[in-house]
Backbone as ProteinMPNN parsed JSONL, in Angstrom:
{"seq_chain_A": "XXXXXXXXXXXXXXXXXXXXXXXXXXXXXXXXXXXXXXXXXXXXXXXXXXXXXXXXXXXXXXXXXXXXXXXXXXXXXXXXXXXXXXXXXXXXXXXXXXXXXXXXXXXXXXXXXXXXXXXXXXXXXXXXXXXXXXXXXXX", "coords_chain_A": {"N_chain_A": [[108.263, 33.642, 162.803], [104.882, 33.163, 163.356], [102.521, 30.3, 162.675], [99.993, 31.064, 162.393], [100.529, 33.691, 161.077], [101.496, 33.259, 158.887], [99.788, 32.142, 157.578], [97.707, 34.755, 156.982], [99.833, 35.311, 154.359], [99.831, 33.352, 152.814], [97.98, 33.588, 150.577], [99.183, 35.514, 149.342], [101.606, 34.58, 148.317], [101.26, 32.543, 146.919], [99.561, 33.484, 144.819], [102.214, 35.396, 144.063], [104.079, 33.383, 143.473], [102.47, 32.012, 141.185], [101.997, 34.226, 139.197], [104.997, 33.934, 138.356], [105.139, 31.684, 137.893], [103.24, 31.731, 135.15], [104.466, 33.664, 133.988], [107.341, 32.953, 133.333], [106.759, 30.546, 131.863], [105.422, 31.181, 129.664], [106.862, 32.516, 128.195], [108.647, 30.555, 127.703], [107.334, 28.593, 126.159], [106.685, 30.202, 124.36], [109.146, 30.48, 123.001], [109.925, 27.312, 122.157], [107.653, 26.971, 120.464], [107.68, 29.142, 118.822], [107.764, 30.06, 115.386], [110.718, 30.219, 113.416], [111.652, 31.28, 110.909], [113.286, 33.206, 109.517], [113.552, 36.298, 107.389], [113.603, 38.233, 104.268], [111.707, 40.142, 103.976], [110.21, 40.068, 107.227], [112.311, 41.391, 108.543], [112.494, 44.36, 107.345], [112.204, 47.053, 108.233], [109.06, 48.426, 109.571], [106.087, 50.37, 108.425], [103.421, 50.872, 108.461], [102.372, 48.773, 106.784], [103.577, 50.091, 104.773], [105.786, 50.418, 102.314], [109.311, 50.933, 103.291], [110.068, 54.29, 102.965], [113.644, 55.673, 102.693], [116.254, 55.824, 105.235], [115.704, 53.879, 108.213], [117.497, 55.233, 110.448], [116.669, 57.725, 111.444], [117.172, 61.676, 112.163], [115.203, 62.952, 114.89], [113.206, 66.017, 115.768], [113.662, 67.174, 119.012], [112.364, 68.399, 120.262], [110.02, 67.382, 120.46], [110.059, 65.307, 122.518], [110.751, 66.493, 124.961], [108.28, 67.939, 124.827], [106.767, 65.902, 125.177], [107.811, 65.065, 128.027], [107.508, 67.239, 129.658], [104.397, 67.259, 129.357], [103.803, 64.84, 130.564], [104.998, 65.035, 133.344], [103.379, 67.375, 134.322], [100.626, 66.257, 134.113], [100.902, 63.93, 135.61], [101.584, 65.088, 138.48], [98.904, 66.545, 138.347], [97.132, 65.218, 138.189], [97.585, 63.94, 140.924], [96.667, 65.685, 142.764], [94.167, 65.079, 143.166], [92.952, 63.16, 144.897], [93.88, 64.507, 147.62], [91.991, 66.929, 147.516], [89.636, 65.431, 147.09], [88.815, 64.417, 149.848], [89.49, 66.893, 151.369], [87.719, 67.857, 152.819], [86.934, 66.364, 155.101], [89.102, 66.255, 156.109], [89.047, 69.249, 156.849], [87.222, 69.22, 158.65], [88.749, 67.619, 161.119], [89.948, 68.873, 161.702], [92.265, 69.812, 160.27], [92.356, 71.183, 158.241], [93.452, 73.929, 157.444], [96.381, 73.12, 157.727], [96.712, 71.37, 154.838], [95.43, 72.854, 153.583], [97.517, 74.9, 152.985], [100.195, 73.125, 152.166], [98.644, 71.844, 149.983], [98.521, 74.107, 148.482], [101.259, 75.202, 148.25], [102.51, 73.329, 146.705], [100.608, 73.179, 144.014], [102.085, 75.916, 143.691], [104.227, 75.297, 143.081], [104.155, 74.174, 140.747], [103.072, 75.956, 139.115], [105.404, 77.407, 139.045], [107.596, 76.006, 137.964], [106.07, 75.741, 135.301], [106.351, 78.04, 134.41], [108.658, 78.392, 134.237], [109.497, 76.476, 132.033], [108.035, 77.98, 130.098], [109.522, 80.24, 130.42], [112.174, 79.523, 129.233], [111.361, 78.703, 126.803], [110.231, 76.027, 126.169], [107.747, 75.631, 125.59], [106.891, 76.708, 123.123], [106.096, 75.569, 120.076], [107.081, 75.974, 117.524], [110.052, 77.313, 117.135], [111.385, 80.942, 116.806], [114.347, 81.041, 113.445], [115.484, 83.07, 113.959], [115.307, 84.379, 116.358], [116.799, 82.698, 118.34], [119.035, 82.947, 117.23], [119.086, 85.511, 118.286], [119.793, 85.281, 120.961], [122.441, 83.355, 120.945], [124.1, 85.24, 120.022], [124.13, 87.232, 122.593]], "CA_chain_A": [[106.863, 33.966, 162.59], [104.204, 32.132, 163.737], [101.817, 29.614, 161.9], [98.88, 32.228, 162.309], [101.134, 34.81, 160.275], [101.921, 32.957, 157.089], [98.017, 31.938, 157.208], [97.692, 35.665, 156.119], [100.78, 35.745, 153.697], [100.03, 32.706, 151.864], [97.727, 33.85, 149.421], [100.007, 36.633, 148.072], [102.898, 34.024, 148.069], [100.322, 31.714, 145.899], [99.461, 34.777, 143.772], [103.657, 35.65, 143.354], [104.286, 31.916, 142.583], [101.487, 31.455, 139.625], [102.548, 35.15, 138.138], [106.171, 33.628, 137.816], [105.377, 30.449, 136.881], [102.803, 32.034, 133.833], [105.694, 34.463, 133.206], [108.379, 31.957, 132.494], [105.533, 29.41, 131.475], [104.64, 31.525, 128.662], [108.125, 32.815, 127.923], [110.15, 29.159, 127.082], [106.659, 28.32, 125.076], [106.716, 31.005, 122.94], [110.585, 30.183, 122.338], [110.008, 26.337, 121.516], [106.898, 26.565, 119.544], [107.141, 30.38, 117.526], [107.932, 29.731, 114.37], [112.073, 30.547, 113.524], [111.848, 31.57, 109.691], [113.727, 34.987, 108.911], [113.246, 36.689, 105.729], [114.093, 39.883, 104.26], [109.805, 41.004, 104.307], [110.376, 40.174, 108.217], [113.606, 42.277, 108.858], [112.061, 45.52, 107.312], [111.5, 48.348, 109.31], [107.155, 48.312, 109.386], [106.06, 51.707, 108.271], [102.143, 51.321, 108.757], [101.612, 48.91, 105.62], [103.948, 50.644, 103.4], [107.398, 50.477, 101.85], [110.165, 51.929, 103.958], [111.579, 55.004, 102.609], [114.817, 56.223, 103.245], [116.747, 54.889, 106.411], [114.963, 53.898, 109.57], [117.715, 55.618, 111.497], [116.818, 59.659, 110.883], [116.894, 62.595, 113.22], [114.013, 63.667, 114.905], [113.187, 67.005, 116.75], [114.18, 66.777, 120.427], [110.716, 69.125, 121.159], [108.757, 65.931, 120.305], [110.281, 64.208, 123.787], [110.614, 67.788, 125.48], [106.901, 68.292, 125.295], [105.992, 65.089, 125.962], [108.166, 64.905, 128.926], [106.368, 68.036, 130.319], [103.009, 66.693, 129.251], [103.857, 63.718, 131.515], [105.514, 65.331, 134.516], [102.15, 68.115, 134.942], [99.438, 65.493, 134.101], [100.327, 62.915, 137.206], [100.988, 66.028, 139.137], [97.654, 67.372, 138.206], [96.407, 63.618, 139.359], [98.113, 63.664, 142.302], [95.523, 66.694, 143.051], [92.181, 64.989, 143.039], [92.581, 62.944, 146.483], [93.318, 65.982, 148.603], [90.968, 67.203, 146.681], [87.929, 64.677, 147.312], [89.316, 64.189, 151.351], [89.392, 67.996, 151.796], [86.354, 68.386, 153.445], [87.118, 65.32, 156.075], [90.359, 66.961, 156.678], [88.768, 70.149, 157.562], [86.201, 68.717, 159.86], [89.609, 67.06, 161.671], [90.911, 70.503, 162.377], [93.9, 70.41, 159.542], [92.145, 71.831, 157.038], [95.093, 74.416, 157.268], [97.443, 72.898, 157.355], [96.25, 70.659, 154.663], [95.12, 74.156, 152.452], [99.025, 75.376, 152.846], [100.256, 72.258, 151.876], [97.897, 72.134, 148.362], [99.004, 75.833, 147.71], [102.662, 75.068, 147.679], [101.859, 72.114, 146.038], [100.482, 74.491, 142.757], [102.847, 77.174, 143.472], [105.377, 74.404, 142.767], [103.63, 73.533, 139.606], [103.458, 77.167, 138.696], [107.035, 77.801, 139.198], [108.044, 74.775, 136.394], [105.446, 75.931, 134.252], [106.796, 79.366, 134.463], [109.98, 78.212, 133.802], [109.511, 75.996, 131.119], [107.858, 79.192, 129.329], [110.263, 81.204, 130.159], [113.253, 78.569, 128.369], [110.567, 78.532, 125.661], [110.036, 74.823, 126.021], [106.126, 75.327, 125.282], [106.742, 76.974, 121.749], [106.228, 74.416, 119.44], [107.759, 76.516, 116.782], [110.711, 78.312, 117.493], [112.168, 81.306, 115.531], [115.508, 81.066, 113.43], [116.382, 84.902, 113.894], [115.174, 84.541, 118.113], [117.787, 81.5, 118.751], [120.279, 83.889, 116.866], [119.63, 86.751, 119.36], [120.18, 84.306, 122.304], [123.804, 83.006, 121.281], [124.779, 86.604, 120.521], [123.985, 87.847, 123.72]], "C_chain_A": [[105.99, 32.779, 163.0], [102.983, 31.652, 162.931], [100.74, 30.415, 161.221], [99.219, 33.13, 160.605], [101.019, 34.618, 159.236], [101.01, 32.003, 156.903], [97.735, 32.791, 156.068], [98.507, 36.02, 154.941], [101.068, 34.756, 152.823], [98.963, 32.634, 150.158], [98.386, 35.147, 148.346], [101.088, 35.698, 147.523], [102.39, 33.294, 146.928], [100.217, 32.681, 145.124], [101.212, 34.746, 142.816], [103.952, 34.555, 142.54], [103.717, 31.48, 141.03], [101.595, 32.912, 138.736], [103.81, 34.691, 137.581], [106.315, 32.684, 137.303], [104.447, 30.856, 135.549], [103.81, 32.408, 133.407], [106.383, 33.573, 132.182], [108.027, 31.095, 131.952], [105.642, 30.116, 130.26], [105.842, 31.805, 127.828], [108.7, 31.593, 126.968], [108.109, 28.831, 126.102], [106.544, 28.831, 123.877], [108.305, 30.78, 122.238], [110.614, 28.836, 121.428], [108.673, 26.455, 120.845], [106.409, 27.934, 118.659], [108.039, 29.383, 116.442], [109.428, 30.535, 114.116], [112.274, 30.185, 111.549], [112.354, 32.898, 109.451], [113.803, 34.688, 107.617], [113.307, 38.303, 105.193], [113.063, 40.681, 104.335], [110.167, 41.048, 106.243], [111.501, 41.559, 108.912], [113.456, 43.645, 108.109], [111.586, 46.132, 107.892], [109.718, 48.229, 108.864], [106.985, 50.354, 109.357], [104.079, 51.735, 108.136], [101.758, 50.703, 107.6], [102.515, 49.513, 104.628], [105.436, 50.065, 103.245], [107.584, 51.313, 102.362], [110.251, 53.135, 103.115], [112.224, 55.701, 102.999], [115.279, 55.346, 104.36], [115.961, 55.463, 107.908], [115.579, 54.803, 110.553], [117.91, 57.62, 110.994], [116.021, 60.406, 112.038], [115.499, 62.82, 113.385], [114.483, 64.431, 116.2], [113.244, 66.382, 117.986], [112.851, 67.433, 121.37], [109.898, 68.183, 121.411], [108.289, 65.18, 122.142], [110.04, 65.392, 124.42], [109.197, 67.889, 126.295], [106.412, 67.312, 126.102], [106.447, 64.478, 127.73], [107.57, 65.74, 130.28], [104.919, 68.229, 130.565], [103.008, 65.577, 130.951], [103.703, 64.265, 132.855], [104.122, 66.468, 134.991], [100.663, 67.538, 135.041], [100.109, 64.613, 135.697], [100.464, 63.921, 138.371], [99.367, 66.43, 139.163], [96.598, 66.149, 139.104], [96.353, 63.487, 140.238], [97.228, 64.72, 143.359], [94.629, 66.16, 143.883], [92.161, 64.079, 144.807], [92.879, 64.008, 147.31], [92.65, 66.751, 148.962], [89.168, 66.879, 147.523], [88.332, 64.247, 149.238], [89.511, 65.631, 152.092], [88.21, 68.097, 152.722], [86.812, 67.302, 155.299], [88.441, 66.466, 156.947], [90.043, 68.543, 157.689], [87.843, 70.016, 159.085], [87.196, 68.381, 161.142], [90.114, 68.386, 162.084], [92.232, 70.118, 161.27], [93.571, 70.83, 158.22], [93.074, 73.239, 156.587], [95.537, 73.927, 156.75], [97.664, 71.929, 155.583], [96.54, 71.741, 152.745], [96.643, 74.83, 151.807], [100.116, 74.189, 152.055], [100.031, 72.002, 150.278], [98.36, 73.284, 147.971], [100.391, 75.645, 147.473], [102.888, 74.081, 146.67], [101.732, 73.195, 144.385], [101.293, 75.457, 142.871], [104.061, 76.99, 142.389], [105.223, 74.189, 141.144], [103.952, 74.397, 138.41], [104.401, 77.779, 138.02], [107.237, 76.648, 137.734], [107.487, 75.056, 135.144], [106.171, 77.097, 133.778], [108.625, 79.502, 134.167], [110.299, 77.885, 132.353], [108.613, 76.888, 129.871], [109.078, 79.708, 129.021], [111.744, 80.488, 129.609], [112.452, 78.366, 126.933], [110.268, 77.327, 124.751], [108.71, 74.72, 125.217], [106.061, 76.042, 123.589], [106.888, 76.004, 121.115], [107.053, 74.813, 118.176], [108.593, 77.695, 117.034], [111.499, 79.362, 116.11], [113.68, 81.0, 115.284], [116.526, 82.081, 114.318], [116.457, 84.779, 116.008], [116.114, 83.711, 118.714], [118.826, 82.752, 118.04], [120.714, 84.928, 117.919], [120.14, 86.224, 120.657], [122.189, 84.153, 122.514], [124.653, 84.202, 121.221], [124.965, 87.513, 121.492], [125.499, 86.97, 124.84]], "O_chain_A": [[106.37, 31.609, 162.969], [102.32, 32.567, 162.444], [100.527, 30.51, 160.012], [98.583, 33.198, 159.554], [100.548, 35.435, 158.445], [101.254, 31.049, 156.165], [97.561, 32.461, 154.895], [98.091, 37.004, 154.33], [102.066, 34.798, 152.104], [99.12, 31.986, 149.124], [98.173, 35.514, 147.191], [101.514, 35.91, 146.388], [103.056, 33.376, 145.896], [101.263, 32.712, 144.475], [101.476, 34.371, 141.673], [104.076, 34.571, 141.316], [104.265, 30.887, 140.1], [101.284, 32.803, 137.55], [103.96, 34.919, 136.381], [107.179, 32.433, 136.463], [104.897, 30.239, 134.583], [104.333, 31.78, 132.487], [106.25, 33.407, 130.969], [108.915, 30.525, 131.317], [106.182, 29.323, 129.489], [105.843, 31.309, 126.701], [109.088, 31.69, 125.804], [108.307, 29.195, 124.943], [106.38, 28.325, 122.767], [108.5, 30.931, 121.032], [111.087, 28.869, 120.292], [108.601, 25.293, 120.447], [105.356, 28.037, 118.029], [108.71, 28.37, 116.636], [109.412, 31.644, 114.651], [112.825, 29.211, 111.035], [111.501, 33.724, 109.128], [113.978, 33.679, 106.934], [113.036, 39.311, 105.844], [113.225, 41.848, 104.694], [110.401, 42.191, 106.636], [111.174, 42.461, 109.683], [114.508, 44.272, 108.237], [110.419, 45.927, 108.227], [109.387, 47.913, 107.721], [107.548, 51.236, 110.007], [103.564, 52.753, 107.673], [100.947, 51.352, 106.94], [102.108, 49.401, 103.471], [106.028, 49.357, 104.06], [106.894, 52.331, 102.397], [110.762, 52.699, 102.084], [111.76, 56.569, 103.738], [114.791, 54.223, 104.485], [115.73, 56.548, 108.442], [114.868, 55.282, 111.437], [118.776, 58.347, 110.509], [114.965, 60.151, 112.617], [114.685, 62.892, 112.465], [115.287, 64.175, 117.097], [112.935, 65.199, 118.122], [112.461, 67.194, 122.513], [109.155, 68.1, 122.39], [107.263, 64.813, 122.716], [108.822, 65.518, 124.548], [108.915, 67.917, 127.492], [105.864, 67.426, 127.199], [105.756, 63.759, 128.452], [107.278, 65.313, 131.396], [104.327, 68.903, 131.408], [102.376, 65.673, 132.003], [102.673, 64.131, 133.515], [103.835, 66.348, 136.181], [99.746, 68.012, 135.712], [99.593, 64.87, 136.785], [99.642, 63.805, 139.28], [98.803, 66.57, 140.249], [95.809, 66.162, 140.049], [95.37, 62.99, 140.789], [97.167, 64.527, 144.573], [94.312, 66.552, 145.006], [91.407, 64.433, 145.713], [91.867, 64.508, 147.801], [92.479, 67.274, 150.064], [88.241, 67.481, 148.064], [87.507, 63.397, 149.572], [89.68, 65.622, 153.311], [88.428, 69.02, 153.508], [86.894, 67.829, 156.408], [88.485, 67.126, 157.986], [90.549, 68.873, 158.761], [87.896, 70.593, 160.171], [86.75, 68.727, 162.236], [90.805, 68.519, 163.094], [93.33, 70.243, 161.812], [94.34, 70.84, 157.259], [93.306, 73.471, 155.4], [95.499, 73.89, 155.521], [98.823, 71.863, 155.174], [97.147, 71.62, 151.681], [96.881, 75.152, 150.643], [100.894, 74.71, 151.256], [100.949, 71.955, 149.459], [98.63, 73.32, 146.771], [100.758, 75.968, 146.344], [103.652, 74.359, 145.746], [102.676, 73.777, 143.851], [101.257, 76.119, 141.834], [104.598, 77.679, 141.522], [106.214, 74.055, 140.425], [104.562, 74.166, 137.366], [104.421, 78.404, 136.96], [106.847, 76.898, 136.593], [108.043, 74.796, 134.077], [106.608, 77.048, 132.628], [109.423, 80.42, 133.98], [111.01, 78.546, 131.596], [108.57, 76.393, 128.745], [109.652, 79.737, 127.932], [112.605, 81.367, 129.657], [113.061, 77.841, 126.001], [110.11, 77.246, 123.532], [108.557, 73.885, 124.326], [105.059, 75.782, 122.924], [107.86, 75.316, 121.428], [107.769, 73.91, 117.742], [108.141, 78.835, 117.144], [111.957, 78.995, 115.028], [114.413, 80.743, 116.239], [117.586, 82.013, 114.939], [117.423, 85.045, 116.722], [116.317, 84.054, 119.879], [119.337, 83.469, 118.901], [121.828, 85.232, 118.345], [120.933, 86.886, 121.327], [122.949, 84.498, 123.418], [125.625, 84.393, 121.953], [125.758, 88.45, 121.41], [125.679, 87.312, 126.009]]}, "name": "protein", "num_of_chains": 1, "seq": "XXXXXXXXXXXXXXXXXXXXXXXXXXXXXXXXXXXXXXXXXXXXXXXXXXXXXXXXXXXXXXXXXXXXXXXXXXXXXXXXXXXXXXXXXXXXXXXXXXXXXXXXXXXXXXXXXXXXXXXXXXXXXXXXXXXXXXXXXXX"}
């Protein structure tokens, strides 16, 4: 490479350098100067302010993650929208507003389809019946 080159490529390298040296900078400080007292108030599960009760390690519903996994996965989809979106118009002017339109439609069809799935597995009930899971495994 030539001198020119890593003109342009030395302020990211300066940038990388002073993120890794804060990193590990901040890292070995907080090791030699936190404070290294354990105590049985420390080593209690934190419950918001209160006394634990019962044991920290207890089942929880699997819908909890479920939902929020499907929350996740249709929100940055839904994100992933809005520039096509706000560049639509440009695009059409360019002549691929087609292709562009076909593209966005499979795009939601796609979306559709998962949603339409995850109904029809009855992911989106937040309350499922006993007796309706019964008719399932008997089938």
């Amino acid at each position: 490479m030539l001198p020119a080159q890593f003109d342009g490529l030395m302020p990211v390298v300066i940038f990388m350098a002073l993120a890794i040296l804060l990193f590990f900078g901040g890292h070995f400080l907080s090791v030699f100067l936190a404070p290294k007292k354990p105590s049985l108030l420390k080593s209690t599960p934190y419950e918001c302010g209160e006394q634990p009760v019962g044991s920290a390690w207890s089942m929880f519903n699997v819908r909890f993650y479920v939902v929020g996994l499907i929350f996740i996965i249709f929100d940055v989809e839904s994100v992933l929208m809005f520039p096509v979106a706000s560049i639509f118009k440009e695009l059409n002017d360019m002549g691929q507003g087609g292709y562009a339109l076909i593209i966005f439609l499979s795009f939601i069809s796609v979306l559709i389809e998962g949603i339409a799935y995850c109904w029809r597995k009855g992911d989106l009930d937040w309350v499922k019946s006993f007796q309706h899971s019964l008719k399932k495994e008997t089938k």
